[in-house]
N, C-alpha and C positions, 0 to 999 in steps of 0.2 A: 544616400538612400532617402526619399522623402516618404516620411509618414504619414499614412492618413491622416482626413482632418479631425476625426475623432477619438482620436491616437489617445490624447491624453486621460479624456475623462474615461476611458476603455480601462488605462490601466492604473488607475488610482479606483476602482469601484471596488466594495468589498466581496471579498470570496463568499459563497455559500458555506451555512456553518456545516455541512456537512465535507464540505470539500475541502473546509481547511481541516478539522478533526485528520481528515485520512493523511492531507500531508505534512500534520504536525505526527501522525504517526510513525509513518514511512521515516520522517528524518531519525526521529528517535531510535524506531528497530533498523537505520540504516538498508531498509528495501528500497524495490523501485516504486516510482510512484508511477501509474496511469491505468490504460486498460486491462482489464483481468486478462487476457488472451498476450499482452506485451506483457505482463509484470511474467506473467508463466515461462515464458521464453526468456526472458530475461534472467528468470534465474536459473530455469535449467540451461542456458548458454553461459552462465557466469559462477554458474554451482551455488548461490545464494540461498540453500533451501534453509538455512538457521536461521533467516532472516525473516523467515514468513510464519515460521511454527510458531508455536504459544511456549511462552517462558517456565522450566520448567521440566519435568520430568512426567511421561504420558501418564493417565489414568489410566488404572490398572480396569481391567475388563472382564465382568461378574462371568461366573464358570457356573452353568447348573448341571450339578452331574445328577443329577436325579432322585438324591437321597433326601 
């Protein structure tokens, strides 16, 4: 297979800091990494929903009974 000829400096360029944050995140909480509509499907086909919630135990959710 021959590569472009701009092959090289293509992939020695640095990531955007926001794109590497998400996939130094992803490695961490072991999700998938890319588009919100594949990361969705991804987990609901591979059951990964531990992977995307927050660490942790839900916030509990204010009740106003009216007193």
């Amino acid at each position: 297979m021959v590569r472009p000829a701009e092959w090289l400096p293509w992939v020695n360029e640095d990531e955007p800091h926001e794109q590497l944050h998400a996939m130094r995140r992803c490695v961490l909480k072991g999700q998938p990494y890319g588009s919100e509509s594949w990361v969705e499907r991804m987990v609901t086909q591979w059951n990964l929903g531990t992977t995307v919630r927050e660490r942790g135990r839900p916030k509990k959710e204010l009740v106003d009974n009216g007193s």
